[in-house]
The first five atom37 places (N, CA, C, CB, O) and aatype in JSON, in Angstrom:
{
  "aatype": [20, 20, 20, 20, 20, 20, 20, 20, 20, 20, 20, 20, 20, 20, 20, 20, 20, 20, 20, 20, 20, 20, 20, 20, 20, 20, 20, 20, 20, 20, 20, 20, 20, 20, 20, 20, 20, 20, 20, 20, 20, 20, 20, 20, 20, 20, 20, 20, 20, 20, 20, 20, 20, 20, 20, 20, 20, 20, 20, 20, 20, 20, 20, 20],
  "atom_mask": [
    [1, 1, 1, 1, 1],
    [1, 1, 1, 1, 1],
    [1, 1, 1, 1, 1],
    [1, 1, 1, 1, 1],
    [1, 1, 1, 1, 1],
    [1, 1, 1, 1, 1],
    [1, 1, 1, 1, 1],
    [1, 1, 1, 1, 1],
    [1, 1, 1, 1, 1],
    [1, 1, 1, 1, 1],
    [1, 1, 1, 1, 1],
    [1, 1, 1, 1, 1],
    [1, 1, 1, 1, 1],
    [1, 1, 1, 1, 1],
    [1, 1, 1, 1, 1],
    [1, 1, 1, 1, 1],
    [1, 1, 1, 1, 1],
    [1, 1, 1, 1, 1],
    [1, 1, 1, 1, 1],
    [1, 1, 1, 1, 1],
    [1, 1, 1, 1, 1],
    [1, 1, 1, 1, 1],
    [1, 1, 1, 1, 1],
    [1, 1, 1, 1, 1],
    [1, 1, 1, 1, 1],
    [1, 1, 1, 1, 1],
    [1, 1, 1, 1, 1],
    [1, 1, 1, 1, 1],
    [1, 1, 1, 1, 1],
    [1, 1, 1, 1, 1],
    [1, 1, 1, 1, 1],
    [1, 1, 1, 1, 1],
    [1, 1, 1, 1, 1],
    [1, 1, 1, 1, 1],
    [1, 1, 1, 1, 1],
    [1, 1, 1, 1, 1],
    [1, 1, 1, 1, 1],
    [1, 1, 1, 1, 1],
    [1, 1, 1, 1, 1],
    [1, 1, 1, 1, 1],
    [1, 1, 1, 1, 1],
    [1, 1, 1, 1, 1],
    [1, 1, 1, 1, 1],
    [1, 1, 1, 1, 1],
    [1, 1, 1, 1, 1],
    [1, 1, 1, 1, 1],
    [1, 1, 1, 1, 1],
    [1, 1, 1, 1, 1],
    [1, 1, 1, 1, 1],
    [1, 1, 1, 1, 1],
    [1, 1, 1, 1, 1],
    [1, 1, 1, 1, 1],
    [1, 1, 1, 1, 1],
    [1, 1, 1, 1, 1],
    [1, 1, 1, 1, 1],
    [1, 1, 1, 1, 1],
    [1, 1, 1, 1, 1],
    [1, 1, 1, 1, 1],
    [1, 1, 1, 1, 1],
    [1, 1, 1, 1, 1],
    [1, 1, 1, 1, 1],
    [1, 1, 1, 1, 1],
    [1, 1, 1, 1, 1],
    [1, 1, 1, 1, 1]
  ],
  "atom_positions": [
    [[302.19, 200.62, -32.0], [302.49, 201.68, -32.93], [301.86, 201.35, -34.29], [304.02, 201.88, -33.05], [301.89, 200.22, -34.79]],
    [[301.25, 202.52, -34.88], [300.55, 202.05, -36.42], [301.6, 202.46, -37.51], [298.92, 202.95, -36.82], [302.52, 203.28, -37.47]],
    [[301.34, 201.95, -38.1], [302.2, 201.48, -39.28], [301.68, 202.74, -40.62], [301.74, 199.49, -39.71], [300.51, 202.75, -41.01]],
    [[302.54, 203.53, -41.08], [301.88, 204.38, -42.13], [301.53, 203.17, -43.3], [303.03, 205.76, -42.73], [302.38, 202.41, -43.76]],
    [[300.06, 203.18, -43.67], [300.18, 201.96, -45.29], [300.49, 202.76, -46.6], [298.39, 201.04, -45.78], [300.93, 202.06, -47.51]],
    [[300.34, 204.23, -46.88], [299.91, 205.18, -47.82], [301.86, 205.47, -48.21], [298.68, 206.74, -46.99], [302.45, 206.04, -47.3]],
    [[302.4, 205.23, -48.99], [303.8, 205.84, -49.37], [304.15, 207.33, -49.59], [304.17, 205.28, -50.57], [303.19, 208.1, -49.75]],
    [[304.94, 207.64, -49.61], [304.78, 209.34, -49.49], [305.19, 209.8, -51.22], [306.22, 210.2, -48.02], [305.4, 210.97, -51.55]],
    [[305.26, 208.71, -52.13], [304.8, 209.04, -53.84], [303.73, 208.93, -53.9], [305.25, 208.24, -55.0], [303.15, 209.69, -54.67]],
    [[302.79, 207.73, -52.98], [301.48, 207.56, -53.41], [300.3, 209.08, -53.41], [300.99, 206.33, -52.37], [299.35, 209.36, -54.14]],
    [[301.2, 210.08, -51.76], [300.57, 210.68, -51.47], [300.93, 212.0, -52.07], [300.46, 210.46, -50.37], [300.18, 212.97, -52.16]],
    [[302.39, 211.91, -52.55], [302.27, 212.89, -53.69], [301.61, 213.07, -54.81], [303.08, 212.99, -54.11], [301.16, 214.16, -55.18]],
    [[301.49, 211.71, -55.59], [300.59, 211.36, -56.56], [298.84, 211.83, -56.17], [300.84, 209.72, -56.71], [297.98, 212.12, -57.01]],
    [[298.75, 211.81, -55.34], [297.32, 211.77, -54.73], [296.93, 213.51, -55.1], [297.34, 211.26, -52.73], [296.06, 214.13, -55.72]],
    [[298.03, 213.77, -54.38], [297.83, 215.37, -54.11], [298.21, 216.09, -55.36], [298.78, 215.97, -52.84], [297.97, 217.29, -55.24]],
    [[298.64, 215.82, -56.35], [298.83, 216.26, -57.7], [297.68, 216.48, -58.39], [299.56, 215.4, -58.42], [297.1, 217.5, -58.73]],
    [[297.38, 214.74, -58.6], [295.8, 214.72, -59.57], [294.57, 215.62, -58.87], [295.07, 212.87, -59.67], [293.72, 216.1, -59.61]],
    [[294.48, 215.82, -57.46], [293.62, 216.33, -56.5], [293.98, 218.09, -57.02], [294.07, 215.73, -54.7], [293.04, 218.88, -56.91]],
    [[294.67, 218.35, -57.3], [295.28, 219.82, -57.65], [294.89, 219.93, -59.07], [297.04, 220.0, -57.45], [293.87, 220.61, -59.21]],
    [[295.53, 219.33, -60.46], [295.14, 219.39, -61.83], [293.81, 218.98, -61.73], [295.96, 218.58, -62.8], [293.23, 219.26, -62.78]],
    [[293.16, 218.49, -61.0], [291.6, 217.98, -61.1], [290.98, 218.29, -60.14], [291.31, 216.62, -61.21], [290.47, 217.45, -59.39]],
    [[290.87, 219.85, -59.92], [290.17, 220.01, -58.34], [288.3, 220.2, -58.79], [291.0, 221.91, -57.29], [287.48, 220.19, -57.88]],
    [[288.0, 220.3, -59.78], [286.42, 220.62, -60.15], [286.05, 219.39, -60.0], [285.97, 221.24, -61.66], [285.04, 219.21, -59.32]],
    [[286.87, 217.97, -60.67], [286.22, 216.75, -60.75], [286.28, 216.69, -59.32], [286.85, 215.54, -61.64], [285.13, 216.4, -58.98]],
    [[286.94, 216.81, -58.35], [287.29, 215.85, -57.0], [286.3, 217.05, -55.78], [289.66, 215.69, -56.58], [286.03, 216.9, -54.58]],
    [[286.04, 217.94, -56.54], [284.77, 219.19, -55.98], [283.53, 218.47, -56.22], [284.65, 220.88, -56.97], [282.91, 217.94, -55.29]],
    [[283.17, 218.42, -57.36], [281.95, 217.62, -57.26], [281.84, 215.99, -56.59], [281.52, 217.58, -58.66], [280.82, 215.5, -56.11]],
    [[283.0, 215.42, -56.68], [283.07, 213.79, -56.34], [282.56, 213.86, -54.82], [284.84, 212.98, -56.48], [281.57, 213.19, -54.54]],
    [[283.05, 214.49, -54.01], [283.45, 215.76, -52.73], [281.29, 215.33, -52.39], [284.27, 218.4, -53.69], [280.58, 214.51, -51.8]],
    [[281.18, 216.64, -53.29], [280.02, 217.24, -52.83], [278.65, 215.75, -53.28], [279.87, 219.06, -53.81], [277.64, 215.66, -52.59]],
    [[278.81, 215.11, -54.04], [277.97, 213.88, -54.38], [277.98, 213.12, -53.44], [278.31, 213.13, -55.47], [276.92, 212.61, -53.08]],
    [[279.21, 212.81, -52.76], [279.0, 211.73, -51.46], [278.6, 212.94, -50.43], [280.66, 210.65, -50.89], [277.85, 212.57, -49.53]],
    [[278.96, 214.27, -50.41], [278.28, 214.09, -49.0], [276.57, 214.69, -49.03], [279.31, 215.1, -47.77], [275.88, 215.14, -48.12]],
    [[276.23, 214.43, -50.64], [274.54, 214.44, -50.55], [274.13, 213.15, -50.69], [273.74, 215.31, -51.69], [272.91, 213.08, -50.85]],
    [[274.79, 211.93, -50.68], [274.43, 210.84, -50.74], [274.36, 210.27, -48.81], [275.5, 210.13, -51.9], [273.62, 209.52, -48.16]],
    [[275.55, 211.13, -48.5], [275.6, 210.81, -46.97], [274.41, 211.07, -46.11], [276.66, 211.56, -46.36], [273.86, 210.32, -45.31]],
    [[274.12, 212.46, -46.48], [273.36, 212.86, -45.88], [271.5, 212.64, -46.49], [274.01, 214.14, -45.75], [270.52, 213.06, -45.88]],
    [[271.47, 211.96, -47.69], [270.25, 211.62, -47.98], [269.95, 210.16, -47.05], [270.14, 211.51, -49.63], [268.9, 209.94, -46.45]],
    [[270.85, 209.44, -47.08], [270.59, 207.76, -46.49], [271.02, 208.08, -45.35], [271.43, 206.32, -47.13], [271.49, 207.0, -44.99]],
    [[271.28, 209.09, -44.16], [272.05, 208.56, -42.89], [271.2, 210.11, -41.78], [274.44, 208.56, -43.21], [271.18, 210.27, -40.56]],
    [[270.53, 211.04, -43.04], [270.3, 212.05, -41.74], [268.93, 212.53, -42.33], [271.61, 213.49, -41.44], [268.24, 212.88, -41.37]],
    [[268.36, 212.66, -43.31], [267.14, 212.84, -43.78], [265.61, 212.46, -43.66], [267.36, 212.64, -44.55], [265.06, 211.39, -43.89]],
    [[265.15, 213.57, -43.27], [263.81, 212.85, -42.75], [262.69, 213.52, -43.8], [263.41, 213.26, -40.89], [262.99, 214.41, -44.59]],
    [[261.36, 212.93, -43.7], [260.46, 213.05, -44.84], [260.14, 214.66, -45.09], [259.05, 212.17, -44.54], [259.77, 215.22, -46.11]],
    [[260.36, 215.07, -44.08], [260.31, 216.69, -44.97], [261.47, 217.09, -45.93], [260.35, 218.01, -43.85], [261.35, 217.82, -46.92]],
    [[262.6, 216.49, -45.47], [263.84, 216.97, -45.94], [264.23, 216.56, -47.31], [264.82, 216.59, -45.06], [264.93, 217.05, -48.19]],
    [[263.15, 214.87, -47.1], [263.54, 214.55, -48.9], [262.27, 215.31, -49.88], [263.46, 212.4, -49.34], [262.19, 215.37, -51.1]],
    [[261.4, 215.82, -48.86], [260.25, 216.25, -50.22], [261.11, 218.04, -50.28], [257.71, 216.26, -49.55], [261.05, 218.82, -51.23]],
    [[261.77, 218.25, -49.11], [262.81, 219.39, -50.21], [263.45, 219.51, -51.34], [263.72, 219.69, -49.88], [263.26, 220.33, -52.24]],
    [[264.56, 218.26, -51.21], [265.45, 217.95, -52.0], [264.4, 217.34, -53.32], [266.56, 216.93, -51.23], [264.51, 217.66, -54.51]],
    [[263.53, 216.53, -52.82], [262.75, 216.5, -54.72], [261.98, 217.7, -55.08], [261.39, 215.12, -55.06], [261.5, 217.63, -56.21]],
    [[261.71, 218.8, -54.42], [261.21, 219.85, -55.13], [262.69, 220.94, -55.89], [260.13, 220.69, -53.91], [262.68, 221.8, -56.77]],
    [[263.86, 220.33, -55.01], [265.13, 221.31, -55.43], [265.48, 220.83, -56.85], [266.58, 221.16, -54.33], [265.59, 221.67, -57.74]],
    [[265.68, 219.52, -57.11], [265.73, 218.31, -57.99], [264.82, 218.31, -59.55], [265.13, 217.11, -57.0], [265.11, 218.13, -60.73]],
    [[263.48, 218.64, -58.69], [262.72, 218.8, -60.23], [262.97, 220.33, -60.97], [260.85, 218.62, -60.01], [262.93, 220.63, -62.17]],
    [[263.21, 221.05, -59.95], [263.84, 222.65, -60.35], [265.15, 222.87, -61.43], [264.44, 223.36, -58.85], [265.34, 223.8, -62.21]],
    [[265.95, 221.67, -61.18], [267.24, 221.44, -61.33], [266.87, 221.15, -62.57], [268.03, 220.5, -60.47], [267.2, 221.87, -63.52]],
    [[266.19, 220.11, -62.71], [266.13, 219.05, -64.49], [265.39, 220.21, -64.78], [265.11, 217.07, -64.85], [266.28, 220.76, -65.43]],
    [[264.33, 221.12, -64.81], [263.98, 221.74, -65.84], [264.75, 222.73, -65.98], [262.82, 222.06, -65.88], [264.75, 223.18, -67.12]],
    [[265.38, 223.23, -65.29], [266.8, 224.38, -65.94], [267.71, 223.41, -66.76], [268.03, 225.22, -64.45], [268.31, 223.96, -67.69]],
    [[267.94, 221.89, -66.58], [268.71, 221.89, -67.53], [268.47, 221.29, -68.43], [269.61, 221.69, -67.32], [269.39, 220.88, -69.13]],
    [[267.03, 220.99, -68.76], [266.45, 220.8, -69.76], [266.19, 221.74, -70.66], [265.6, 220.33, -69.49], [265.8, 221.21, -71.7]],
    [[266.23, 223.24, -70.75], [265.93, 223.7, -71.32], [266.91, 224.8, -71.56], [264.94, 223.74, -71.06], [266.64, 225.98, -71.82]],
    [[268.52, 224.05, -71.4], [269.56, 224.42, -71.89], [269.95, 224.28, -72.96], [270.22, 224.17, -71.42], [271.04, 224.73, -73.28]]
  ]
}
């Protein structure tokens, strides 16, 4: 039998800050899973996408 390790304040606590902070934990979210998917599923066409999406990106917000 497994043993719960997570306390059920910890996981209230969890689920609070995850609620008052859902934009930060949206992007935190979406950064790992373009980091996942750059090192674990990406092949050479896919990264010369993502650096043409990338250089698109910095000059919009460069010239904010």
């Amino acid at each position: 039998m497994t043993e719960k390790k997570t306390s059920e304040a910890q996981k209230r606590a969890t689920q609070a800050y995850r609620e008052k902070n859902r934009e930060k934990t949206r992007k935190q979210s979406a950064k790992s899973s373009a980091k996942t998917y750059i090192n674990n599923y990406c092949d050479l066409e896919d990264l010369n996408e993502l650096k043409e999406l990338i250089a698109a990106r910095e000059q919009v917000l460069r010239n904010e």
